[in-house]
N, C-alpha and C positions, 0 to 999 in steps of 0.2 A: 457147621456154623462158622468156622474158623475161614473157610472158603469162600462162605459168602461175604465174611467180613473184610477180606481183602478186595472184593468185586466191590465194593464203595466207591464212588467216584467212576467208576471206570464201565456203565454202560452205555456211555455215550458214544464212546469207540466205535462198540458192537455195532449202535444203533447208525452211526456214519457210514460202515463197512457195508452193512445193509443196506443201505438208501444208492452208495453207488454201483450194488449188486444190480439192484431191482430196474436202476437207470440206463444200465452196463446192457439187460438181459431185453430190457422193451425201447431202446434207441439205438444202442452199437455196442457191440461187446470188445470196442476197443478201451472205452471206459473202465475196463477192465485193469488196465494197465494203472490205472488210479489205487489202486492197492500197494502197488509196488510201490510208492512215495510214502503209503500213506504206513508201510510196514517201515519204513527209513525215518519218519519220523517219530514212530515209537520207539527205535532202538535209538533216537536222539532223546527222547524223554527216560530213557531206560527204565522202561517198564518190564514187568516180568518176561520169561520166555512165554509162559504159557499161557498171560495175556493177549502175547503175539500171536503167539498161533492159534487159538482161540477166535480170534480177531477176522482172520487171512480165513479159518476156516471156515465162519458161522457164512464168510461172504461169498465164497465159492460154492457153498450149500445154497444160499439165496439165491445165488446167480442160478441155480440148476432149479430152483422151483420154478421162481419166478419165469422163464425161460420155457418152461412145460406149460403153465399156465399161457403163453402169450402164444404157442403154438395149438393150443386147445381155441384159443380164438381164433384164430387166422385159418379153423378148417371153414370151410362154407357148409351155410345153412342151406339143407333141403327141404323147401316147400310141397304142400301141406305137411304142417307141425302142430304138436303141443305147445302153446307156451301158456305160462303161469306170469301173471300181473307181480310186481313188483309194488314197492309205496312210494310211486315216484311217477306221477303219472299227472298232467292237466285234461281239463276239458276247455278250451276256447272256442267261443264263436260254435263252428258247427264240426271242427275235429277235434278227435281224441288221442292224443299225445303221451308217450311215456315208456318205460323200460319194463319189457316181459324176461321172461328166463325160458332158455329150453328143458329140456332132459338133461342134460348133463350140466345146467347149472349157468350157462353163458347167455351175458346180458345181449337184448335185443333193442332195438329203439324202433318205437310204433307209434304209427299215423292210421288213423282211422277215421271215419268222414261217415259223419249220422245222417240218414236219411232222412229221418222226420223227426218234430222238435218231440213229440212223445219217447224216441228213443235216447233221444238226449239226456230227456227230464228225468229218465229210468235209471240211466246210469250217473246221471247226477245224485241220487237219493241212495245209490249202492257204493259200499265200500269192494274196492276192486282187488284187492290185498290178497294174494290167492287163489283167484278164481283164474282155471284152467280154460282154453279154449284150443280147439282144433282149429287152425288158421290156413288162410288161403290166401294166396296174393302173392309181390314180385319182391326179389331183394334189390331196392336200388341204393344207387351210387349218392353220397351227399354232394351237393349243389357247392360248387365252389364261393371262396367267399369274393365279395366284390373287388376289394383288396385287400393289400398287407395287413392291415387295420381292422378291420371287418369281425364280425362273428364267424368265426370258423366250426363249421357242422363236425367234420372229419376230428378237430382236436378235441371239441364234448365229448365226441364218442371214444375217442380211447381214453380221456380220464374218468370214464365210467366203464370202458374197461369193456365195450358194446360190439359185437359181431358188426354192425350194419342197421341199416333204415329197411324195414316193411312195411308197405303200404300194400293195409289188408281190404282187398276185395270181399272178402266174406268169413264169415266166422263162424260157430255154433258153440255156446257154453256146454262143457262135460261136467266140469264138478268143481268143489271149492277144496282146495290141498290144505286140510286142516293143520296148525301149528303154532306155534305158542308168540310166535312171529305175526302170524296171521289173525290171531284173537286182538292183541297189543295194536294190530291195525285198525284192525275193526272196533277197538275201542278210541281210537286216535279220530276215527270218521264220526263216531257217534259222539265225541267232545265237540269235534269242529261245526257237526249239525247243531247241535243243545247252545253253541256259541252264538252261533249265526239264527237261530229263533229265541234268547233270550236276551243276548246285548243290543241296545240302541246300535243303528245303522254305523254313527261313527265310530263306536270303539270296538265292531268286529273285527276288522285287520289287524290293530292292534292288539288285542283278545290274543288271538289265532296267533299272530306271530310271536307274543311273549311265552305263551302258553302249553303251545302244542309245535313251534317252529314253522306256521303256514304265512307264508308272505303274499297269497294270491292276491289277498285283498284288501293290501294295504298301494292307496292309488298311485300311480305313476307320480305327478307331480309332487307326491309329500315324498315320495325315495329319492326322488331328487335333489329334494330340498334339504334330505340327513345326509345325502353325499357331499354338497357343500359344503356342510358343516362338519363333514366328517365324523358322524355317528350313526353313520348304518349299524354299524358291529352292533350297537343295544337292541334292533330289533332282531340280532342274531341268540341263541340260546348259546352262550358262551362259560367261560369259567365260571367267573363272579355270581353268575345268573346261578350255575350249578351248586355253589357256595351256600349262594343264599337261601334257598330252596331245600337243603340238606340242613340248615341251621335250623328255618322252620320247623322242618319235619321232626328234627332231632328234637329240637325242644319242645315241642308240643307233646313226644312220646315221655321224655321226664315230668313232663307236667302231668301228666296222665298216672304218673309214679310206674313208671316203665323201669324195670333194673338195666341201668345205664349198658350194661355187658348187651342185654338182649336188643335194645335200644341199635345199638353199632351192628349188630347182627342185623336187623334189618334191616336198617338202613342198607347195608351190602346188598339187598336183596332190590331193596323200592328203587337202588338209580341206576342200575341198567333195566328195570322195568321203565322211569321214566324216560331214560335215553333214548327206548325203541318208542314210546306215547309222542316223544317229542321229534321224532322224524330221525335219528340218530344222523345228523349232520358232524362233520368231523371233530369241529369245535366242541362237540355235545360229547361222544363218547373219548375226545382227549380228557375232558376234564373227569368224566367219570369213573375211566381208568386210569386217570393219577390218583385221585380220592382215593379209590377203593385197593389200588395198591398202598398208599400208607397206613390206609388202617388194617390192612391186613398184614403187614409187616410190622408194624408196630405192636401187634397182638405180641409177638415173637423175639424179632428182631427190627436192627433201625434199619430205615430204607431212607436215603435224603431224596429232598424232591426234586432234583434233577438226575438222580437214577429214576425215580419213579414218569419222569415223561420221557424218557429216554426209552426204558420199558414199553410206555403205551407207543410209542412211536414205532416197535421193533414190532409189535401186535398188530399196528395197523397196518404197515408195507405187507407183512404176513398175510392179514388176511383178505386184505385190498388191495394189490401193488401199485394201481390205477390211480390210487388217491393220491399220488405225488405229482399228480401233474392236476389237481385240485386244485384253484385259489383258497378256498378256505383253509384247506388243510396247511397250504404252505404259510399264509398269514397266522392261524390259529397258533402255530408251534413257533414260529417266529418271534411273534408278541409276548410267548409265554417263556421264552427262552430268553429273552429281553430282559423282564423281570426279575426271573430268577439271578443273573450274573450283574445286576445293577443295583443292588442292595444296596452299598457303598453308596452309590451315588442318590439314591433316594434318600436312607438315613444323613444325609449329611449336612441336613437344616431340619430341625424340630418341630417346625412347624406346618399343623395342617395342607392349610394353601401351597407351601413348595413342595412339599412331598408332593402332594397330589399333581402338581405342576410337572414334578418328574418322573412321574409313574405316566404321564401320557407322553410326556418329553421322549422318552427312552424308545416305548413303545412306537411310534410315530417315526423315531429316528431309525431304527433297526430296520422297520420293514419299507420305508418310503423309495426307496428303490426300486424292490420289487410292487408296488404299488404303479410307479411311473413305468415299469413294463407292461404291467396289464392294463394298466388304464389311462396312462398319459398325462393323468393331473393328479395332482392331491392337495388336500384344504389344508392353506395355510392357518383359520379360524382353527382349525380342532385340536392346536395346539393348546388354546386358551378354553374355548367353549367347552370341552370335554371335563376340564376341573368340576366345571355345575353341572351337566347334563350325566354324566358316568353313576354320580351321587345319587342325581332325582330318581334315575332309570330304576336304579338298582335299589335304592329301600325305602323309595315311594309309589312310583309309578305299578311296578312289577308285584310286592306287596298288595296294591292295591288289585290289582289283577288279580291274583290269586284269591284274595276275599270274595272277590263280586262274583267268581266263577262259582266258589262254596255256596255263599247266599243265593247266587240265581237254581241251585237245585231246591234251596227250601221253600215249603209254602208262606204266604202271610204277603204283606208289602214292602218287606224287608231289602229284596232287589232293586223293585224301583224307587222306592227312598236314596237310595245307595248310588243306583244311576243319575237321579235326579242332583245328587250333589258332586258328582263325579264329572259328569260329563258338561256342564260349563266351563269346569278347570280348566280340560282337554283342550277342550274350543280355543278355548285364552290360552293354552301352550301352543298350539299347534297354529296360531297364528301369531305368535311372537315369534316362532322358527320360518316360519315364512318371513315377517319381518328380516331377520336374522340374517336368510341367505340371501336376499336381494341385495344386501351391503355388495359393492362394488368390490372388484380386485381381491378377491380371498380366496382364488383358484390360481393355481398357480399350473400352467399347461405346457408340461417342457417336453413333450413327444415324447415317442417308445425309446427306450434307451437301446445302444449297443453293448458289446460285450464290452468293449474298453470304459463307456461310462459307468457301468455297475461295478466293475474292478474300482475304479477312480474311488467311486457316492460311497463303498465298502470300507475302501483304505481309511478312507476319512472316516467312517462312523466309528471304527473300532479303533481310530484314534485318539478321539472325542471321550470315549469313553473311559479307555486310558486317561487320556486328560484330566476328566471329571474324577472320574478315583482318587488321582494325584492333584485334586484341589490344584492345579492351575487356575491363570489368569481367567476369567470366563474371553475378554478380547480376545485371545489365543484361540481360546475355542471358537469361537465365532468365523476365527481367521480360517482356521481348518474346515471347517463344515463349508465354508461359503466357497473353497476351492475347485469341488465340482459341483456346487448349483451353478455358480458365474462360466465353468468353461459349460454344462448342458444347457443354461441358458442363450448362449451367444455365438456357441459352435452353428448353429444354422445361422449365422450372418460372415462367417469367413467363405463360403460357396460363391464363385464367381458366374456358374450358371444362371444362364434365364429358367425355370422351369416350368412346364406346362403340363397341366395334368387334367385330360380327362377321364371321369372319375366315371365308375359304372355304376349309372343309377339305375340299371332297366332302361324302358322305353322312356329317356326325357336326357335333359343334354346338364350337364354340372362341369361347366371347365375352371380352374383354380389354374394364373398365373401369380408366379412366387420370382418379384425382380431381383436380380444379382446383388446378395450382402440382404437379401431383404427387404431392402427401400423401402418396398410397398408390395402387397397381396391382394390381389383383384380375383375377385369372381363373378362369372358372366352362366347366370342362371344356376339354379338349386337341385331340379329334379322336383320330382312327386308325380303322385298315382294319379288318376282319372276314377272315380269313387263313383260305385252304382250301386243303385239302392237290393238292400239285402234285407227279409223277413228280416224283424228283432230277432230272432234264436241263433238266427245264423251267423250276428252280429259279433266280432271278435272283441274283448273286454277292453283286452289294449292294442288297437289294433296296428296296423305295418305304417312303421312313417322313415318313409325316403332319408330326410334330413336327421332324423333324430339318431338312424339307424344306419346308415351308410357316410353321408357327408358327414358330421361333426364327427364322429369316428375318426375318418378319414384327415379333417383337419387337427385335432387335437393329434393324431396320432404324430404327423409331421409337426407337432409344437406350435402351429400356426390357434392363437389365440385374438386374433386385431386384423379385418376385411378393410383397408381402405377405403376399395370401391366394392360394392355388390351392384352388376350390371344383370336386370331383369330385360331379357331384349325381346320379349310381347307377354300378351296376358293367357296363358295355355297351362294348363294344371303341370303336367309332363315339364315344364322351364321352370313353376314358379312355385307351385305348392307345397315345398318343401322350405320354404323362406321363414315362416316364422317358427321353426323351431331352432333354424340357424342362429335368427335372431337372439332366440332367450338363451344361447349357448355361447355364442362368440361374438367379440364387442365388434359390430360393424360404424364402420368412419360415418359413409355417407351411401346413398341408393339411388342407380342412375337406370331410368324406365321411360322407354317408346313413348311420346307424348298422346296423352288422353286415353293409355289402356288403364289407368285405375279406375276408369269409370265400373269397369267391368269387377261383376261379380268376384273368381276368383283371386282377386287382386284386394278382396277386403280386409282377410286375414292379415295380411302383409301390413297392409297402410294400417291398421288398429295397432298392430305390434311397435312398427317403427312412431308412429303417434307415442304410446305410449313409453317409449325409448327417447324420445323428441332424436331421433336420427332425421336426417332432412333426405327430403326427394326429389331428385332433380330431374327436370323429362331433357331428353335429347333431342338434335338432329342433327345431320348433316353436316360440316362441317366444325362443328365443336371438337376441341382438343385441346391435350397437354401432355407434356413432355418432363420426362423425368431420366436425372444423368444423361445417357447420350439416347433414349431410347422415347420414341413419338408415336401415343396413342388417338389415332380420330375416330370419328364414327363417320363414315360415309350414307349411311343412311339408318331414318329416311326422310324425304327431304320435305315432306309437307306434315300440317297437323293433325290430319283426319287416319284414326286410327280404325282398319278396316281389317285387322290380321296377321298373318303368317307373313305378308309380303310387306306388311310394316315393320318387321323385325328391325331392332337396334341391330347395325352391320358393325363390328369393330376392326378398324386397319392395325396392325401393331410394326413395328420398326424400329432394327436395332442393328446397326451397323448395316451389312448387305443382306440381313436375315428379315424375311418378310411374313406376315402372320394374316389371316382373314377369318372372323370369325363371324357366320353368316347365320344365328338363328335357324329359324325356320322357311328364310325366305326360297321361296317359288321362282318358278323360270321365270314369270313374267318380272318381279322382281333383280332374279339375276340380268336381263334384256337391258335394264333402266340403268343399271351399275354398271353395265359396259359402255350407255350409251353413254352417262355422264361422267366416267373416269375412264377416257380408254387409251391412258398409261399404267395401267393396272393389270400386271401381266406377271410373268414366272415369279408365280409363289411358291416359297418355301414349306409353307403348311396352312392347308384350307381345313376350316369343321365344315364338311359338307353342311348344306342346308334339307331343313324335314328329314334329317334321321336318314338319307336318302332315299326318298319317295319317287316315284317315277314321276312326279310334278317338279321335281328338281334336279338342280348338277346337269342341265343342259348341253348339248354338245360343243354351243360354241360357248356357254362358259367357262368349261371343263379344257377345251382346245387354248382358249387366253390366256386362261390362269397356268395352266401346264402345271399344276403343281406339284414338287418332289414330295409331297406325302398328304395323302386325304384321312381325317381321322371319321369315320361315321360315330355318331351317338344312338345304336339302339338295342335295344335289349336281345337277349337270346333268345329264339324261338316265338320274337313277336308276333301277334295277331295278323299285325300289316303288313306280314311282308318286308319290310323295310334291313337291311338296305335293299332297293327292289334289285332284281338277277340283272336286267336293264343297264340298270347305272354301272352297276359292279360291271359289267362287261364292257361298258365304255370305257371307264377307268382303263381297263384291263389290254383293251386296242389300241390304245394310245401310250402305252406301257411307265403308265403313272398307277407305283406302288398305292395302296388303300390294308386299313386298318380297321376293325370294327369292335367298339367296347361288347359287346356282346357275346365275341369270340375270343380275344385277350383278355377279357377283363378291362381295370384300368388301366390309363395304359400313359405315362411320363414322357415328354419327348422335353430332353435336356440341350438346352445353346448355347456352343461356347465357341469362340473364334470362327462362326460361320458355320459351323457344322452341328448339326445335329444325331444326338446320340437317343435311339427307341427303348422304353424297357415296360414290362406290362406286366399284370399280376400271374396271370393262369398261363 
């Protein structure tokens, strides 16, 4: 007893020592050397010896687990295998997606591809929790991501901690691995079924996600619109959520005249049963292994609650090591560690409204760093909005959830009465939050931070906080916090380079130039698919969109929030179809498009969107220009009204001191013929975008000879359909010994100009 009472306060240590074990054992085990400071500032805080070495030793233990573990991953899988289904698995469109397990326990990531919509429908209506199969099929390599910005396949897989991607040729079920894990599953499917045929259409997603932790089917646009606002985390199953839920449960067992003792006892027992019903997300079992270490210590002895998450935190590296490179997990303990050490500063107005104001204050300020790591913006609204919305979620919303789930098992008309009053509400929230997020300017999009800005956004937060304890000036505060928003706001405007960046969309062209100091950000074409009609089964829920998933990434990523100019230069899916989700993402100035291609069908999305933005559209030709600082953009063609295609491409000339730029669309040889015939001072260029992707219909011999230019960037995908760029062109480039570039092979790829010179740098 005596022993544990001195461990008070002091398993955070462990749990630090731990974490840089586990980081030390799965990135570089030079990390290691991070104990050595971290044992010198114990014997600065002069803590016990055998704290210390306690400390030095739990880490060098960890390192050697953890380290065995990341070597059990890294053997290679031999096909055909057993593997056993995991509860982490999708069905879209017509593949099946999700994490198996071998024999010895090591997670797999699987793609599976249904033959017929009957086979789907089968494994739609089964819970897959368990069930064993004999697999067949190839281990591949994950797909690089387009850029720095990007979805990176290779880093989900190691924070779940995954061998590898299988894509299985054939399968055959053996048996179902019975287990208490696997009952808890199969009851989590038969919720999510009994959800989805008893709730009205609208409030299934939300059902599922308050409920049981399923987000599949809550739609795209409304995730969107809680990101704005900054209250995703409510459709997460989080602490509060787990609070309240225990509250319930608790007192409904007193009301029952439960003797309070046996009451607590089960309770120990109902939440890590609900923590596996409700998908056991990190957030989920942080909270319910802090709960259930204070009551279990408290039976006994005291355990404060930041031993008790410090505890859960030393559990989950233990039994996950993978989950530290989790967002949730990194946010969930973040926030809740926030909390915990800003008591002070919550308590230090009486009232409701500012507590509550500084309970999201705090929270918001601790992790919005790492925030702007992963995701480049964060909602300035969820500072304010979350006072009301935190509240609703949690002992009305959620509440009421819970009811409608109990009532929809009973007979009578009790359910639909119940939905019948409920689901108007909804209706009227869920388009007041639409309302809500369309408010302008409450994103605030300052790019992926560096190491030195997170050092900077840190200093300041934990000064702040300081401050706030020590009832400082709030001014002062303000002054300190705003130190590195204003230098990450503004640092992209000291850069003296031009930059140009073609960005890898696949088969379709997306260039983003970025003028020196930022003056202005132009982009000339978006990207998007070419869409063929697909059976309904086969049809993906949410399906692949160019712009929503690769550009705005890509631009938020570099901080770039505000398009000047978007140059559409013809009307082709591949250039254009990726515009309006650019649109509803980042505030474009003005839209400049080849005269009379809006006529044209894929050009309606665009013009509905910009209509509804009241952004204006201007058609070009031919010698229209302007000029900004010392740098002079024309369009050279094309020089008539009659829009007939590829060889009408918007042409853009770009010029900045002796650095020369041509950026040609789509256009055709016969196209290039016309531009030499009407500018034929237009010769050694600096940097050409080939035109068509390079197609054997373009980059002509004597264009390619005029231009001569020190560097051809192609725009097309890897392993395209067409061919493109064709062997053809690529080998005239190549005889004429003008270097060539292709996004499909580098990835994206930056060409930076600065005093005439250009500097290349690419992702892959």
């Amino acid at each position: 007893m005596h022993y544990l009472i001195t461990l008070k306060s002091k398993f955070i240590y462990y749990a630090l020592s731990i974490l840089v074990a586990t980081l030390a054992a799965i990135e570089s085990g030079r990390l290691l050397f991070l104990l050595v400071f971290f044992t010198f500032f114990l014997l600065y805080k002069q803590e016990h010896l055998l704290h210390i070495i306690g400390v030095i030793f739990m880490g060098l233990l960890s390192f050697s687990y953890v380290t065995f573990e990341v070597n059990k991953v890294e053997k290679s899988l031999t096909l055909p295998t057993t593997l056993t289904w995991t509860h982490e698995y999708k069905i879209n469109g017509d593949k099946l997606r999700g994490l198996m397990t071998d024999m010895e326990g090591r997670k797999v990531y699987i793609v599976y591809q249904f033959t017929t919509e009957e086979e789907k429908e089968y494994y739609q209506q089964t819970s897959l929790t368990g069930r064993q199969f004999l697999v067949y099929g190839s281990l591949e390599e994950p797909s690089k991501p387009a850029h720095q910005f990007a979805f990176n396949m290779k880093t989900y897989l190691k924070s779940k901690g995954a061998i590898g991607i299988v894509e299985i040729s054939q399968w055959s079920y053996m048996n179902t691995k019975a287990s208490f894990y696997q009952k808890m599953n199969e009851q989590r499917f038969k919720l999510k079924t009994h959800i989805e045929k008893t709730f009205p259409q609208s409030l299934v997603g939300e059902a599922q996600a308050l409920l049981i932790g399923l987000q599949d089917l809550v739609e795209d646009e409304e995730t969107r619109a809680y990101q704005k606002l900054g209250i995703t985390h409510l459709f997460a199953i989080s602490g509060l959520h787990i609070a309240i839920v225990s509250f319930i449960f608790f007192q409904g067992l007193l009301r029952l005249k439960v003797r309070k003792e046996f009451a607590t006892v089960i309770l120990l027992i109902i939440l890590p049963t609900y923590a596996l019903l409700a998908g056991g997300a990190p957030s989920v079992w942080r909270a319910v292994v802090v709960v259930e270490l204070i009551i279990l210590c408290r039976l006994k002895w005291f355990l404060t609650i930041d031993d008790a998450l410090s505890l859960s935190f030393i559990l989950f590296l233990l039994v996950e090591p993978w989950s530290v490179f989790q967002i949730g997990f990194q946010l969930s303990y973040l926030a809740t560690v926030s909390l915990i050490y800003s008591g002070k500063i919550i308590q230090r107005d009486p009232s409701w409204l500012m507590q509550s104001f500084f309970i999201t204050f705090v929270c918001q300020l601790l992790v919005y760093p790492l925030l702007l790591f992963h995701f480049y913006e964060i909602s300035i609204s969820s500072f304010f909005v979350n006072i009301f919305f935190v509240p609703l979620f949690s002992f009305i919303i959620l509440p009421i959830n819970i009811l409608l789930l109990v009532i929809s098992f009973l007979p009578g008309p009790f359910a639909k009465l119940l939905f019948a009053c409920y689901e108007p509400f909804r209706t009227l929230l869920t388009e007041c939050i639409h309302w809500l997020q369309a408010i302008p300017y409450q994103m605030w999009v300052a790019g992926k931070l560096g190491l030195f800005a997170i050092c900077l956004a840190y200093v300041s937060v934990f000064i702040v906080f300081y401050m706030l304890e020590n009832r400082k000036r709030l001014f002062w505060v303000m002054v300190v916090l705003a130190i590195p928003v204003m230098f990450i706001h503004y640092s992209k405007q000291l850069n003296h380079d031009l930059k140009i960046s073609f960005v890898n969309v696949g088969q379709g062209d997306c260039i983003i130039l970025e003028l020196p100091k930022r003056k202005a950000v132009y982009m000339i074409d978006t990207g998007g698919l070419l869409r063929f009609e697909q059976e309904n089964w086969k049809r993906s829920h949410n399906p692949y969109e160019v712009g929503t998933q690769v550009v705005v990434p890509y631009l938020k990523g570099k901080g770039i929030q505000k398009i000047d100019k978007l140059i559409i230069t013809h009307a082709d899916a591949d250039h254009v179809e990726g515009a309006e989700e650019i649109l509803r993402e980042i505030n474009i100035k003005e839209i400049h498009v080849t005269p009379n291609s809006l006529q044209k069908e894929i050009m309606h999305d665009l013009l509905k969107e910009a209509r509804k933005q009241q952004i204006p559209i201007r058609e070009q030709i031919a010698g229209n220009s302007w000029t900004i600082d010392n740098m002079t953009f024309q369009y050279l063609w094309p020089q008539d009204t009659d829009y007939e295609g590829n060889n009408d491409s918007l042409v853009l000339f770009v010029k900045r001191n002796e650095f020369t730029a041509l950026f040609t669309g789509d256009l055709e040889q016969e196209g290039e013929e016309l531009i030499l015939q009407s500018y034929p001072n237009l010769k050694n260029i600096y940097l050409l975008k080939a035109g068509h992707h390079g197609s054997k219909t373009s980059s002509s011999q004597a264009f390619v000879e005029k231009l001569s230019p020190h560097l051809t960037i192609f725009n097309a995908g890897e392993n395209n359909r067409y061919g493109h760029p064709h062997v053809e062109v690529v080998e005239r480039f190549k005889s004429l010994n003008l270097p060539t570039l292709t996004t499909g092979e580098k990835g994206t790829i930056e060409v930076r100009v600065n005093h005439g010179k250009m500097s290349v740098f690419y992702s892959n």
